[in-house]
BAPA-912028 format. One line per field, with one value per residue (C-alpha): residue number from 1; x, z, y; residue in one letter. Coordinates in steps of 0.2 Angstrom, whole numbers. Example, Ala and Ser with C-alpha at 12.3 -4.5 7.8 and 13.67 -1.06 7.14 Angstrom:
BEGIN
lotor: 1:2
c1: 62:68
c3: 39:36
c2: -22:-5
sevo: a:s
# end
This chain:
BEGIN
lotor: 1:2:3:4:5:6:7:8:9:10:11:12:13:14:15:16:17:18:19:20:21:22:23:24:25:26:27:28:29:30:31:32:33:34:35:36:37:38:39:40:41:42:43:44:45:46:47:48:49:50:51:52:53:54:55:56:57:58:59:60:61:62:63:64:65:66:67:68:69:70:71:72:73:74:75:76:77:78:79:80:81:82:83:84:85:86:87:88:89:90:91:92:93:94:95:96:97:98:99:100:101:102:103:104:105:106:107:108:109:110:111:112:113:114:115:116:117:118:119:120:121:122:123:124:125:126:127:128:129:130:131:132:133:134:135:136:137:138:139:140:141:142:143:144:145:146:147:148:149:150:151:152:153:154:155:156:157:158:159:160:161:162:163:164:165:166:167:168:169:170:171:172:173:174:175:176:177:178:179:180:181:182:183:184:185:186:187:188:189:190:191:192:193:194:195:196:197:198:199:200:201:202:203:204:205:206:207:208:209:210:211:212:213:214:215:216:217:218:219:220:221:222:223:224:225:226:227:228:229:230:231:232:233:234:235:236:237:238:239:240:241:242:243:244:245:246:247:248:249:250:251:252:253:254:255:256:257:258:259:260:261:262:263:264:265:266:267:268:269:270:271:272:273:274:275:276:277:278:279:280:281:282:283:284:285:286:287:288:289:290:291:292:293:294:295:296:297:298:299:300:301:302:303:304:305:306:307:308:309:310:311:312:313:314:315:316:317:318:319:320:321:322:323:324:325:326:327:328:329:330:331:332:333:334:335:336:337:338:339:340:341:342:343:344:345:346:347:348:349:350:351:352:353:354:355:356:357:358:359:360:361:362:363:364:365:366:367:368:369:370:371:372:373:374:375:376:377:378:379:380:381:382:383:384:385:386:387:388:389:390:391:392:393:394:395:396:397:398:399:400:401:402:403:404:405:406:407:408:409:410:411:412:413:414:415:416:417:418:419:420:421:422:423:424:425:426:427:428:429:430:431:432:433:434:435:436:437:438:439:440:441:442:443:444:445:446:447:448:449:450:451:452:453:454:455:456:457:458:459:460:461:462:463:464:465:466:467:468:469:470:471:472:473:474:475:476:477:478:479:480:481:482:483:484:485:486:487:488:489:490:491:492:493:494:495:496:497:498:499:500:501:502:503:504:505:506:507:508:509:510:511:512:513:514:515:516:517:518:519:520:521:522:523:524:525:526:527:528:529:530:531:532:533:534:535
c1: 165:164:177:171:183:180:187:203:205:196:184:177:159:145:132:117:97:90:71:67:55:38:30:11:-2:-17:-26:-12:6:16:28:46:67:79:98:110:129:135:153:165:169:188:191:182:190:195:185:165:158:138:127:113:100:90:71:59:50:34:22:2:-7:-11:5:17:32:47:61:71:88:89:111:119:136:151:147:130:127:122:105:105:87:89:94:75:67:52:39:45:41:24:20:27:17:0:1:6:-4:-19:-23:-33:-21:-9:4:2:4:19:25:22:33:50:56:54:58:45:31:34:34:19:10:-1:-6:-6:-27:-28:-36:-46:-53:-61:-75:-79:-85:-68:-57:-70:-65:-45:-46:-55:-42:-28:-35:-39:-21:-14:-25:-16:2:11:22:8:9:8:-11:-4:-2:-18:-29:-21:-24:-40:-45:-40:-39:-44:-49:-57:-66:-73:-85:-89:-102:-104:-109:-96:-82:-90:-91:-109:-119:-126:-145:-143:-149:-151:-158:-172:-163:-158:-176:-188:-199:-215:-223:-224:-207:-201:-209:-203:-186:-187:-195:-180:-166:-174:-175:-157:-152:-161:-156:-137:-144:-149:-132:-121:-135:-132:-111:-113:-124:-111:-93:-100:-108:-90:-79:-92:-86:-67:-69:-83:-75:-60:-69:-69:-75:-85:-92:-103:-105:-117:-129:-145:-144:-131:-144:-136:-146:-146:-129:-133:-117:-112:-100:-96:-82:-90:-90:-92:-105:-107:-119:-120:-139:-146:-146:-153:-136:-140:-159:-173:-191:-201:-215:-231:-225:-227:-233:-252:-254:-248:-234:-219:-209:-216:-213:-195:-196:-203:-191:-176:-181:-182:-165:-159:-169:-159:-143:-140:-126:-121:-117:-104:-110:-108:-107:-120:-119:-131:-131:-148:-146:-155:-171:-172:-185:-187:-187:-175:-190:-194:-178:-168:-178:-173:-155:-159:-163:-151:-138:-143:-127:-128:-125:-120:-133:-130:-140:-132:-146:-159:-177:-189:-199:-183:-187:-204:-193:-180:-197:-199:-180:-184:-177:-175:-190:-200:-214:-229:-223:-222:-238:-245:-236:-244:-259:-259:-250:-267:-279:-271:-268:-249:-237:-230:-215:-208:-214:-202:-185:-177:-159:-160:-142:-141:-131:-129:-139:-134:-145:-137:-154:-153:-157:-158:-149:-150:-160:-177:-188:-199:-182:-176:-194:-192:-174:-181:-196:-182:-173:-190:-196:-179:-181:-180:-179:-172:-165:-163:-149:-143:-151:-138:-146:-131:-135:-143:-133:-132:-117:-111:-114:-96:-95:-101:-94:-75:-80:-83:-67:-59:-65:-65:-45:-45:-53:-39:-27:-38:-47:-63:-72:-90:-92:-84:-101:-90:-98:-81:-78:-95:-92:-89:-72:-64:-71:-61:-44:-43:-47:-34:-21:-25:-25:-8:-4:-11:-2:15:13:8:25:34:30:36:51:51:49:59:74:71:68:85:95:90:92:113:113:112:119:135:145:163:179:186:169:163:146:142:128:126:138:138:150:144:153:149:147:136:127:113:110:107:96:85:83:78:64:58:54:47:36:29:24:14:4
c3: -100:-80:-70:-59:-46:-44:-33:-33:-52:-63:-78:-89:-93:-100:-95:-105:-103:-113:-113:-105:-112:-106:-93:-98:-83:-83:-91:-101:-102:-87:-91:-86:-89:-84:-83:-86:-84:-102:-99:-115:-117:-122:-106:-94:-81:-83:-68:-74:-66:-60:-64:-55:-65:-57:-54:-67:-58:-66:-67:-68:-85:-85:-82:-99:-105:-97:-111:-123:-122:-105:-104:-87:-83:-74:-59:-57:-39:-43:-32:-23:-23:-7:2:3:18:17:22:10:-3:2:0:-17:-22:-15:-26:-41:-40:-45:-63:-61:-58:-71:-61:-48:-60:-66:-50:-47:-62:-58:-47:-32:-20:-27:-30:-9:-4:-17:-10:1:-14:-29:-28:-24:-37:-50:-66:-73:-86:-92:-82:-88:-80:-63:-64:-70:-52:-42:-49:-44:-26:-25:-29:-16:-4:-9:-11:3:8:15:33:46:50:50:30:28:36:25:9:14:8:-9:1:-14:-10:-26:-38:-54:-66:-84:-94:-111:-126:-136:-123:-112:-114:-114:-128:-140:-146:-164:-179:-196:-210:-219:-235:-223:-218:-228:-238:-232:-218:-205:-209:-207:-191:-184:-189:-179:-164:-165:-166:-148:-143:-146:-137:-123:-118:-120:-111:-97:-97:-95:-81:-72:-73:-66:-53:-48:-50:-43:-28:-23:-30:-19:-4:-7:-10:1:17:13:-5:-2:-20:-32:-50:-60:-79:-88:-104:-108:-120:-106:-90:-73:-62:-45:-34:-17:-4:10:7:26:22:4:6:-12:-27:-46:-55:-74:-82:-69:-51:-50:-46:-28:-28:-27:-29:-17:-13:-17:-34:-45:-34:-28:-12:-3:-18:-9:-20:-11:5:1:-4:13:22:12:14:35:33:26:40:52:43:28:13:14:32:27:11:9:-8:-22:-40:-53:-70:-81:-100:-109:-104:-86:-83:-64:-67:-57:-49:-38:-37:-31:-14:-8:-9:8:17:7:12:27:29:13:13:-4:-20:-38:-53:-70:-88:-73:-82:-77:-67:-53:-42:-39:-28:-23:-14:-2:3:22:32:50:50:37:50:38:25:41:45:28:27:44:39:19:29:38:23:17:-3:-9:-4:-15:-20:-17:2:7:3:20:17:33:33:16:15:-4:-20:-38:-52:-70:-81:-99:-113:-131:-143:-151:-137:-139:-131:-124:-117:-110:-100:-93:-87:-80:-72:-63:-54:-48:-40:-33:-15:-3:14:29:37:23:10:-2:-21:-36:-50:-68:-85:-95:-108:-121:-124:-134:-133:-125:-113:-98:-96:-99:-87:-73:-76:-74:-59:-52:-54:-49:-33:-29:-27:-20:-34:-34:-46:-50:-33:-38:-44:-61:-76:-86:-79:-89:-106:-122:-122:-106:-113:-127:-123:-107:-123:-134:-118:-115:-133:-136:-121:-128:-146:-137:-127:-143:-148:-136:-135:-153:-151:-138:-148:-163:-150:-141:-161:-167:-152:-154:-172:-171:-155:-165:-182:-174:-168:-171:-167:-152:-143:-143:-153:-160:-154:-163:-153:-138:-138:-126:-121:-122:-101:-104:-118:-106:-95:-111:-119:-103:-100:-119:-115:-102:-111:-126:-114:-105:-122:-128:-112
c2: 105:103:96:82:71:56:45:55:60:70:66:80:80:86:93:93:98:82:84:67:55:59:45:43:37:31:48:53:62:72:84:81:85:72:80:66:71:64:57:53:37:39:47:34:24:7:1:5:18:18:32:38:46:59:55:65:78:80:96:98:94:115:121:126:113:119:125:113:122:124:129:127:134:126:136:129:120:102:96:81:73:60:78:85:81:70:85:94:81:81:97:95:80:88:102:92:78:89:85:70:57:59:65:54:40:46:47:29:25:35:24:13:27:42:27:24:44:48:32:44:56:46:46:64:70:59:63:46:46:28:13:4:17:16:-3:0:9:-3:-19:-9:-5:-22:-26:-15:-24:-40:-33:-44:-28:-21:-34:-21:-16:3:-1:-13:3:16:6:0:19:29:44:56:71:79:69:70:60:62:52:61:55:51:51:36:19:20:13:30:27:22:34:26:40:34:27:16:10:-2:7:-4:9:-12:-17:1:0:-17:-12:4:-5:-20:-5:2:-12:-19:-1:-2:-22:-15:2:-10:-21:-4:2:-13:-12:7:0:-12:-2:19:12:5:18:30:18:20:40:45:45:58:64:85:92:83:87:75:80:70:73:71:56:46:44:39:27:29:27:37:35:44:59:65:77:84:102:105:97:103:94:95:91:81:76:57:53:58:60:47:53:58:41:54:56:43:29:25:21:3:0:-7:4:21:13:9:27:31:24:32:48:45:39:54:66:56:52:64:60:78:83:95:101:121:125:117:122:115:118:117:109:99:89:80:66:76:94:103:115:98:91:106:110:91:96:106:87:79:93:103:115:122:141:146:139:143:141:143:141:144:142:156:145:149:163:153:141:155:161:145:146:145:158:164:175:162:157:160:148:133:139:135:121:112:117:109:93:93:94:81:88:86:100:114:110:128:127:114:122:120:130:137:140:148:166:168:162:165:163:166:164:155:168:160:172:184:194:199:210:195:187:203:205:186:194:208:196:185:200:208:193:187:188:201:195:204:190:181:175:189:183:187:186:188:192:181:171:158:146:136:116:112:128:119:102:112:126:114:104:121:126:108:110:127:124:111:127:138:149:156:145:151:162:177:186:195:196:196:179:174:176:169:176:172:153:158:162:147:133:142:139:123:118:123:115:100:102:106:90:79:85:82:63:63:71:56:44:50:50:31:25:34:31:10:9:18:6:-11:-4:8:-7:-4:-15:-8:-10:10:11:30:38:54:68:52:35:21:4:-12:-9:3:-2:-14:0:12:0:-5:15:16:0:7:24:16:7:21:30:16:16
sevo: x:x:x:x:x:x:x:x:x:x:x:x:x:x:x:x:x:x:x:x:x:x:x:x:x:x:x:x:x:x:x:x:x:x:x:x:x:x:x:x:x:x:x:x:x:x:x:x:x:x:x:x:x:x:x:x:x:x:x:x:x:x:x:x:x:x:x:x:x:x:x:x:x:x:x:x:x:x:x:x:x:x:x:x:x:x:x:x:x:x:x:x:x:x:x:x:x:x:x:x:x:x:x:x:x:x:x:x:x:x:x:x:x:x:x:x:x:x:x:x:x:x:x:x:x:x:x:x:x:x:x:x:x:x:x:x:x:x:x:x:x:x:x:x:x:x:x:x:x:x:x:x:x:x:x:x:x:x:x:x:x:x:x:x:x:x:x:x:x:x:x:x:x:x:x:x:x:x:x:x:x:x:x:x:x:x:x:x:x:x:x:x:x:x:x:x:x:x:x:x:x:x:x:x:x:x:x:x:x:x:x:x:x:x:x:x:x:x:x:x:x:x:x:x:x:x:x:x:x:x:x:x:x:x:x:x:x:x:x:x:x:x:x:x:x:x:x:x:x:x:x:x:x:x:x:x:x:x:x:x:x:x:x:x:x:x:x:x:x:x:x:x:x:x:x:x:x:x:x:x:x:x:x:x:x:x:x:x:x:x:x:x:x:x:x:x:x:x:x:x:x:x:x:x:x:x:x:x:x:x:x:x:x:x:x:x:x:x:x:x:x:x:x:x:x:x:x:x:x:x:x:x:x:x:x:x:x:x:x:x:x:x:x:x:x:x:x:x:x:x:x:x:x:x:x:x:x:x:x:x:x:x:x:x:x:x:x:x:x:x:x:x:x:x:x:x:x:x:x:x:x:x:x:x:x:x:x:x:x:x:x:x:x:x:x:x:x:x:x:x:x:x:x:x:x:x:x:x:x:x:x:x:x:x:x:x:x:x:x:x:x:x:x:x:x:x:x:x:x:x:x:x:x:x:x:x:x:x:x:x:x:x:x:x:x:x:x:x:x:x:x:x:x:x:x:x:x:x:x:x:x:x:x:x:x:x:x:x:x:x:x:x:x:x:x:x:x:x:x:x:x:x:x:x:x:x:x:x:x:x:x:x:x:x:x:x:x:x:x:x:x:x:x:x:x:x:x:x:x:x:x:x:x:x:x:x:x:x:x:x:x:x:x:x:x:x:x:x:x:x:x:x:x:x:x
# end
């Protein structure tokens, strides 16, 4: 028991660590303890007295639960919340607030004071991965916009921007709200070869019509979310699939210094006009003219570090795709190429360097002719310092495999003013190994780690994949229990409040006896809980 005066008496307590229940955001649940001084009721002042529950202090989604039996002596100094300076809480916030916006919705929903200090970091990190969450986000901006407590321009110009700082966007099959292709096995077809037939063209069909309508709702809500988090966005990882492809978005990313792209890049890349289209076609002219907008304005001033990741098929090889990234991004110094095919080191060859004068020379002089360019002479990285290339070897290794290997490392380039060319051993993963590689690096860059830059062959493996999804699975399974620990508590602590009544006005909480006084605010604290764990 601790000894506590209040207004000129003393009151015993008790002081107990009561793992709080758990306030889920828009993405999921954030970790937290809520210490409440327990007082007994047959020793309470006659005149009520007001508890001030501490706010919940939440931790990142990757961090471990704290304890349950947390024990805390009578010599412990109590902490006063409203005592930490504002700076200090910022700091706080912008180092928790890096799990994709849970933590920052959380925050939001502990009280009126936190959901004002954490205004500013609420949006610094978000992790969204259907079109409903993209328009979830957009309504809620547009709700801020109207809030009427936002009068003062200062206000109306910091919420005209997100200010997020680290982005990232899945679309995979399965996870997204995009319409999956239908299958139906061949007991499921007509057995007539035409009717099999129309039946197979009318399910293609019906996909591609609802293919269309999600097209056209990306086109609609990414262009805007790129126009709320372009002008502060700093890292940003897209992880698509083969079977879920993106239309075009473009937007201007002026303070991007990071990009990992997953399967494909026509995100961010149109095609070039003498691809596809014949001469005099207003769509090669629109073409035209995009790609003179980008030579004087590029979406990427600031870019420095571009990692692209081959898997699966892409409609625009990445062989004539990836030497536009040097107009699109001009001050990229560092490149990497993970499941790299082994056509690679033939566009590693036309990286343009500061003693590269032949290649500009050919390259006037196939301008003049008149013929098509090669699509390996116009990489202009002229800033580029490093390139990694981690080649894609189908197990179990052959000797044909480990030739292509060996062929990739000899004809890597050797320039003498040009970048350094790292080229790993080759490996095949698994189906999942990407898309959760790239979230964990896009979160471990938000704190300052190394992500794929570190040039280790240990950090490659199948192993180190290994034991990161064992961690984050038992934090996962020790979350899940947590929110039904939660739950079990709200349920039990309602059902003894309406069925513990007694005559002298104390109803019997388990070891805890509430008043009548007390027995609204119990109750509305009970709601409120229940509420957030059926978000």
């Amino acid at each position: 028991m601790v000894q506590k005066r209040v207004e000129g008496r003393e009151y015993p307590f008790a002081l107990v660590a009561i793992p709080s229940t758990n306030i889920e955001g828009a993405a999921g649940t954030a970790f937290g303890h809520r210490y409440i001084l327990r007082q007994r009721a047959d020793e309470l002042p006659k005149r009520p007295v007001h508890f001030h529950p501490l706010p919940v202090l939440t931790a990142p989604s990757h961090s471990f639960p704290p304890p349950h039996n947390l024990r805390m002596s009578a010599n412990t100094p109590s902490l006063s919340m409203d005592k930490i300076p504002l700076d200090i809480w910022n700091h706080i916030f912008e180092f928790a607030c890096t799990d994709g916006g849970r933590t920052g919705a959380a925050l939001a929903s502990t009280s009126v004071l936190f959901s004002a200090i954490s205004a500013h970091y609420r949006f610094h990190s978000l992790k969204l991965t259907s079109l409903a969450q993209i328009g979830k986000l957009l309504l809620c901006h547009e709700r801020m916009l109207r809030n009427p407590s936002n009068t003062a321009s200062r206000c109306r110009k910091r919420s005209a921007e997100l200010n997020a700082r680290h982005l990232l966007l899945a679309f995979l099959p399965g996870e997204c709200d995009a319409p999956a292709r239908p299958w139906r096995g061949w007991s499921e077809y007509s057995r007539r070869k035409h009717k099999r037939e129309d039946e197979i063209v009318e399910d293609e069909h019906a996909w591609e019509s609802s293919k269309a309508a999600w097209d056209r709702q990306f086109e609609y809500l990414v262009p805007r979310l790129f126009q709320l988090v372009g002008p502060t966005l700093e890292t940003l990882a897209v992880l698509q699939h083969a079977d879920v492809a993106l239309p075009y978005a473009g937007g201007q990313f002026p303070r991007l210094r990071e990009l990992s792209l997953l399967a494909d890049d026509h995100l961010f890349v149109r095609p070039e006009p003498h691809w596809t289209r014949a001469a005099g076609d207003p769509e090669r002219e629109e073409l035209a003219w995009f790609w003179d907008q980008v030579a004087l304005f590029p979406p990427f001033p600031a870019l420095t570090h571009l990692h692209v990741v081959y898997e699966g098929a892409k409609q625009v090889p990445w062989e004539k795709t990836l030497p536009l990234w040097g107009r699109l991004a001009p001050e990229v110094t560092h490149i990497r190429v993970s499941q790299a095919s082994k056509l690679m080191p033939e566009v590693l060859d036309g990286i343009a360097t500061r003693s590269f004068v032949k290649v500009q020379q050919q390259l006037a002089q196939i301008h003049a002719t008149g013929s098509p360019p090669d699509a390996r002479k116009r990489v202009s990285f002229s800033k580029l310092r490093r390139a990694i290339v981690q080649p894609l070897v189908i197990e179990p290794v052959r000797g044909h495999e480990y030739l292509e290997e060996v062929t990739l490392m000899r004809n890597a380039p050797k320039a003498k003013d040009g970048p350094r060319v790292v080229v790993m051993r080759g490996r095949w993963f698994r189906d999942r190994y990407w898309r959760d590689r790239l979230r964990w690096e896009w979160e471990g860059r938000m704190i300052g780690g190394p992500g794929c830059w570190t040039e280790r062959e240990e950090d490659e493996g199948e192993w180190a994949y290994e034991r990161r999804k064992r961690a984050e699975n038992a934090v996962a399974r020790a979350r899940k229990q947590n929110q039904v620990a939660g739950r079990a508590l709200s349920e039990r602590t309602v059902s003894m409040i309406h069925l513990g009544d007694s005559e002298d006005g104390v109803c019997d909480v388990g070891p805890v006896k509430v008043g009548h006084r007390h027995r609204a605010i119990l109750r509305d604290l009970i709601t409120l809980g229940r509420r957030s764990l059926s978000r």
